[in-house]
Structure formats: structure tokens, C-alpha cells
C-alpha positions in Angstrom: -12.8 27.3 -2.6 -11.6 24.3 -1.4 -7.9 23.0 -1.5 -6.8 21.4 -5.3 -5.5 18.8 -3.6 -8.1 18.4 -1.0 -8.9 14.3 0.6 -12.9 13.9 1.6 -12.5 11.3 4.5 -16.2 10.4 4.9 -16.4 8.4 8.3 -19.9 6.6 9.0 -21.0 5.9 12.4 -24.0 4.3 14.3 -25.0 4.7 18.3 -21.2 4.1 19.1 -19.6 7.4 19.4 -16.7 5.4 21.8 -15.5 3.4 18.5 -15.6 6.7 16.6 -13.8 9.0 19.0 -10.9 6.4 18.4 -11.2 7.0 14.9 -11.5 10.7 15.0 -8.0 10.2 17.4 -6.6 8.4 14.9 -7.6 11.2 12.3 -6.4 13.7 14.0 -2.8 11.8 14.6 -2.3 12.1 10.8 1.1 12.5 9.4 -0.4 14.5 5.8 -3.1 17.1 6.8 -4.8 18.2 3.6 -8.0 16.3 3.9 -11.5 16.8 5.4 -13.6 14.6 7.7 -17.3 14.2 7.1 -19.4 12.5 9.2 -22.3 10.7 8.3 -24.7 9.5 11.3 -27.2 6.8 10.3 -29.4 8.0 12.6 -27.3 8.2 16.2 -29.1 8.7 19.4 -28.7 12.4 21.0 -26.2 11.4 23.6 -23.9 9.8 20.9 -24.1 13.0 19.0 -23.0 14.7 22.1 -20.5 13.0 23.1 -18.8 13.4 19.3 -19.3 17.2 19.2 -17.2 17.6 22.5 -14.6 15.6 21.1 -14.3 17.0 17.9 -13.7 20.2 20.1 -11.3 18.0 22.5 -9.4 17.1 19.3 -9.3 20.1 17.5 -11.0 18.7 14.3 -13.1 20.5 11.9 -16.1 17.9 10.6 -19.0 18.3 8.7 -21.9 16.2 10.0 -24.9 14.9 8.4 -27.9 13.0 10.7 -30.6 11.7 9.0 -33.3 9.3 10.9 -32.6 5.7 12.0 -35.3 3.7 9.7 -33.0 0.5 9.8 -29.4 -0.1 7.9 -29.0 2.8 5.6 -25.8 2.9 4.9 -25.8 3.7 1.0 -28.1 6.9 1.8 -25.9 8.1 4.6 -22.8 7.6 2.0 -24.3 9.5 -0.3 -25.3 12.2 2.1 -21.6 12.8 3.1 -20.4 12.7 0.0 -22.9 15.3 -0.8 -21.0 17.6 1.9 -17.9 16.7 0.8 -15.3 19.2 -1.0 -12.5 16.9 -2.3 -11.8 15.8 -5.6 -11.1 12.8 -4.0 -12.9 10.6 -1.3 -12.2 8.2 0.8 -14.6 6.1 3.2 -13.8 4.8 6.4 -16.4 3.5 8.8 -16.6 4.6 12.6 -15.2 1.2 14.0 -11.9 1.3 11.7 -9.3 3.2 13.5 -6.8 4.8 10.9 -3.0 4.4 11.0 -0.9 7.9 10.8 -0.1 7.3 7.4 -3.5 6.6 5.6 -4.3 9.3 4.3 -0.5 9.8 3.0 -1.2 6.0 1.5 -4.4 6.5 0.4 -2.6 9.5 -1.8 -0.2 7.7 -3.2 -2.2 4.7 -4.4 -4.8 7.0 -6.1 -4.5 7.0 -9.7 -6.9 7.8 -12.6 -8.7 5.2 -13.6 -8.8 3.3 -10.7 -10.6 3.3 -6.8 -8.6 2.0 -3.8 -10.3 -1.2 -1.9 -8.3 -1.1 1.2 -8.0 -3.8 4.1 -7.7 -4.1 8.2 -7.3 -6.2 10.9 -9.9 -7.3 13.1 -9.0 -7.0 17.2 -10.6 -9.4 19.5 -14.0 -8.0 21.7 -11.6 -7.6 25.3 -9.0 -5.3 23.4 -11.7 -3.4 21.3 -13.3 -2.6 24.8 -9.5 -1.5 26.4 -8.8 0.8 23.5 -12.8 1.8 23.6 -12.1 2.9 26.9 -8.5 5.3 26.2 -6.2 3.0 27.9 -4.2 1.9 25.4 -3.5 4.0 22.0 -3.4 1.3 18.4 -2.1 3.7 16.1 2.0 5.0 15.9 3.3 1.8 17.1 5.8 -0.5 16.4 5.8 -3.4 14.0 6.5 -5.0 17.3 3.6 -4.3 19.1 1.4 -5.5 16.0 3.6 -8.9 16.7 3.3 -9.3 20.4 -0.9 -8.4 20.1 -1.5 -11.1 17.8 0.4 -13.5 19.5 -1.6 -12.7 22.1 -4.6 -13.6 19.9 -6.3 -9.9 20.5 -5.6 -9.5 16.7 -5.6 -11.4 13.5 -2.7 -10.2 11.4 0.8 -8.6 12.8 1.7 -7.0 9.9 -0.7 -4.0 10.0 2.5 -1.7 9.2 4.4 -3.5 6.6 4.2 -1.4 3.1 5.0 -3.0 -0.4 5.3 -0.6 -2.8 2.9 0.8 -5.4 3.6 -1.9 -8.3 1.0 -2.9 -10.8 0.3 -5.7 -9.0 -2.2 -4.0 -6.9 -4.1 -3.3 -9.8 -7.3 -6.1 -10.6 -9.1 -5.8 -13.8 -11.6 -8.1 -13.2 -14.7 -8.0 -11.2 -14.1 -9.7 -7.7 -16.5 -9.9 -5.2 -13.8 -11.0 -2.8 -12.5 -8.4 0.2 -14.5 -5.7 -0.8 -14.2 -3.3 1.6 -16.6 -0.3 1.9 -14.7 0.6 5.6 -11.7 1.6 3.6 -12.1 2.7 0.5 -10.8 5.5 -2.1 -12.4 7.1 -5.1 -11.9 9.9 -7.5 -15.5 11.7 -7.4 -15.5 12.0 -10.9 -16.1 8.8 -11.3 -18.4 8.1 -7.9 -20.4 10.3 -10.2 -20.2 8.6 -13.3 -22.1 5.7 -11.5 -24.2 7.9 -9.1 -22.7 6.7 -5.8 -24.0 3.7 -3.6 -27.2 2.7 -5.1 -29.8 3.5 -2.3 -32.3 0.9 -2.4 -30.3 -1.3 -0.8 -31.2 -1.4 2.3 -30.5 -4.0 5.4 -26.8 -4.9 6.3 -24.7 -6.5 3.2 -22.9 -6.3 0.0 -24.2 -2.5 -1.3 -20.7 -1.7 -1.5 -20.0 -4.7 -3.7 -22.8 -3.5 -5.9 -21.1 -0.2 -5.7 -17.1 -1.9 -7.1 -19.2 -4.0 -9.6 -20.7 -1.0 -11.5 -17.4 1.1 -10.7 -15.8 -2.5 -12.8 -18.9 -2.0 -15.2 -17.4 2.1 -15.8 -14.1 1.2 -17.0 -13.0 1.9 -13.3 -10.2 -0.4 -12.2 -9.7 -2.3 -8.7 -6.7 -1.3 -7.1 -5.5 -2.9 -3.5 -4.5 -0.5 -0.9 -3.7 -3.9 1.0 -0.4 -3.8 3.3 -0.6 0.2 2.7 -3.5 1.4 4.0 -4.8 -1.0 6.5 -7.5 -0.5 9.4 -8.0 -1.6 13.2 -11.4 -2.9 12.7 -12.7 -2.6 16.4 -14.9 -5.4 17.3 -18.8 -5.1 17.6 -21.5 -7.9 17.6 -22.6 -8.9 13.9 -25.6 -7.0 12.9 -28.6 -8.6 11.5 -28.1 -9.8 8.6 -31.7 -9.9 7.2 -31.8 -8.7 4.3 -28.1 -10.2 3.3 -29.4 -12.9 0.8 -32.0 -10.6 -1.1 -28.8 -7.9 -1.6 -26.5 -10.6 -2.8 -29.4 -12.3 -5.1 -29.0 -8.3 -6.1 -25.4 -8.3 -7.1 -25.6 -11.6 -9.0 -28.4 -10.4 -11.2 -26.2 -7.6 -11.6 -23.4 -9.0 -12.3 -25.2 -10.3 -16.3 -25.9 -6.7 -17.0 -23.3 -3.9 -18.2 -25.3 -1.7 -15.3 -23.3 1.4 -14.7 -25.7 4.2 -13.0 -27.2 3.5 -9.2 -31.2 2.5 -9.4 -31.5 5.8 -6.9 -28.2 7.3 -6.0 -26.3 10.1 -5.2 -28.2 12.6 -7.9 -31.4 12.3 -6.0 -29.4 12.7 -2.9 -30.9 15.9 -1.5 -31.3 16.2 2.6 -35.4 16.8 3.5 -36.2 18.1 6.4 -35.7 15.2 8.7 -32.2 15.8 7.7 -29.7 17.4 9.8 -26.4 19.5 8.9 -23.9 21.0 10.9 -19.9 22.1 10.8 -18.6 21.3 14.3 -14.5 23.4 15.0 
């Protein structure tokens, strides 16, 4: 049985195991160690899945990981897959370009609340720091309020107040339905209610805005909007835009949505199941 108290951290990741070994770093730098990390691969080429597992071991992390063939932008099935392989009463998702601060898990704990999810923030670093930090030579997380100063100064990022905390007021909380800063990289919710609404709805595919359909019919539950913002920020490490295709037909999605009271997922996390092009493994 898992822990009562247990934290899911489901991490997705995409043909750039350098961006997630700096998350798994940060991960493993964290200050409150009850939670679990479970990886969900998009369909990762076998040298990227290598060069995870030896890290995971390098770290000392214990991971579930789920693969499932690249087919395009999948990222509502691959959510769903992890959670699937998750334990915790609670989950949060953080995406294998968002390098964690020591405290977010601790923050992501503290924000939680019945009743409500978490949409989190980050700050984005410019393409020449992503690629120092990429390559180990300089650590982001556990420093000084300083450093965050002096880097965006230096333009290599776009806020410098990554570690100022505001208290958890009811401010944070949003009862209406905003489509603004949703953030699917950082985000935290009971999965009692990710299963009230069947998870990510999996027919949207292509890059773009599943996750707002996901906080609309979250909104549409009775669920509340709470912002994790100056708490439980991100270093969003840079990476060319992906296509974004089928962005227009998604967000035509949501509108349509948006008239309807719609609560459950078209195909979601209920009809979840891995096949056999799926593959599981527990790596530590």
C-alpha cells in the first residue's frame, strides 16, 4: 500500500532526455520526500530512454515509466497513462522541460485543498542558458533570490522573482472559468476529482489547449482554480515551438465547450488501458 499521504509527480517527456535529467536533478534535490515520480514518454527514441534509465540510477530515484509509440502530439493519452501508474491521492504534472525548485512539492502540499486543483506558473530561460544548464554547468535550483536578479538582468530569464512566496490567502482562489495561464507543466489535482471528469480528454490530439479543456470541465465539476503562482514556480527550459497544427481546431474545441455544462472526457482516463505497443517498467 502506498503512503496516505503520498504526491504522484507525473513528469512527461519527448526525445530530450538532457531537459529531463535537469528535472529528474531537480526532483531529486527536494526538500519534502513523500512523493513518486512517474514518467510518461510520448514515444522517446531508444537512446533517450537510455540515457534516463542510467540517470535515474545516477540519481538514486525510483520512477515508474510508461512508453507508448510516437504517432504525433499525444499528450492527453500519455497523461492519462501515468496517472494510470500513479499511487497518490494526489497528483501533480510537470513536463520534462520545467525544472522544479526544492520546495515544490512542499508548495504544491500546502496549496492543495479540497475542492480545488493548483495551476502553477514558471519562468521561461533564454535558448544560450537552457543549453548551459542542458549541459551540467551551471545548477538553477537552491539559489539565491540574487541569482534569479542578476540572470534576468542579464536577459537569460523573464522574471527574477522565481523564489518570492505570498502566502496561501484566498486570493489564489478563481471561481470562474479562465482560459488565461493555464498551465498543464505545473499543475496539482486531487485524483478524486481527475476522476470525476475522466482525466485529459484524449481526442485531442496536435500541440495546444487540451489542458485548458481539461480546467474548463474541472470549472464545469464544481472544481475550483487555485494559483500556485509565486509558490510553486518552474524554470521552463527553452526549446523551439512545436507545430502548432492542429492549435485552432483544439481551441474551436474549447469554445464549443465552453456553452455546455460538459463534465466527463469524450475518451479519457477510464478507457485508459496500455495495449501491447505499450511499455511499463519501474527503474531504482
Amino acid at each position: 500500500m502506498p503512503p496516505v499521504d503520498l504526491i504522484s509527480v507525473v513528469v512527461t517527456t519527448y526525445n530530450r532526455s538532457q531537459a529531463l535529467i535537469a528535472v529528474l536533478a531537480g526532483l531529486a534535490a527536494q526538500d519534502d520526500k513523500d512523493f513518486e515520480v512517474v514518467i510518461a514518454d510520448d514515444g522517446s527514441l531508444p537512446h533517450h530512454v537510455q540515457a534516463i534509465e542510467q540517470e535515474l540510477s545516477v540519481l538514486g530515484i525510483t520512477a515508474s515509466y510508461v512508453w507508448h509509440p510516437d504517432v504525433g502530439f499525444t499528450a492527453a493519452r500519455v497523461r492519462n497513462l501515468g496517472v494510470s501508474l500513479s499511487r497518490g491521492r494526489y497528483i501533480v504534472f510537470l513536463d520534462g522541460d520545467c525544472v522544479p525548485e526544492t520546495d515544490f512539492v512542499r508548495r504544491h502540499r500546502a496549496l492543495r485543498e479540497e475542492g480545488c486543483f493548483v495551476n502553477g506558473s514558471r519562468v521561461l530561460l533564454s535558448a544560450e542558458w537552457t543549453d548551459t544548464v542542458m549541459q551540467g554547468q551551471e545548477k538553477i535550483f537552491g539559489r539565491s533570490l540574487g541569482f534569479w536578479l542578476a540572470r534576468w538582468l542579464e536577459r537569460r530569464a523573464n522574471k527574477w522573482t522565481a523564489l518570492i512566496r505570498f502566502p496561501n490567502l484566498g486570493i489564489r482562489k478563481k471561481p470562474q472559468f479562465s482560459w488565461r495561464g493555464i498551465r498543464s507543466c505545473n499543475l496539482g489535482v486531487w485524483r478524486s476529482d481527475y476522476e470525476v471528469v475522466d482525466g485529459f480528454d484524449e481526442t485531442f490530439v496536435g500541440w495546444g489547449h487540451e489542458d485548458a479543456d481539461l480546467v474548463l470541465r474541472l470549472h464545469n465539476a464544481g472544481v475550483i482554480r487555485k494559483n500556485g503562482f509565486f509558490a510553486t514556480e518552474v524554470y521552463h527550459l527553452w526549446h523551439p515551438e512545436s507545430s502548432r497544427n492542429a492549435e485552432s481546431a483544439n481551441a474551436q474545441r474549447v469554445w464549443q465547450r465552453i456553452k455546455t455544462s460538459q463534465i466527463k472526457a469524450d475518451l479519457g482516463l477510464c478507457k485508459c488501458h496500455p495495449d501491447n505497443s505499450v511499455r511499463v517498467k519501474r527503474w531504482g
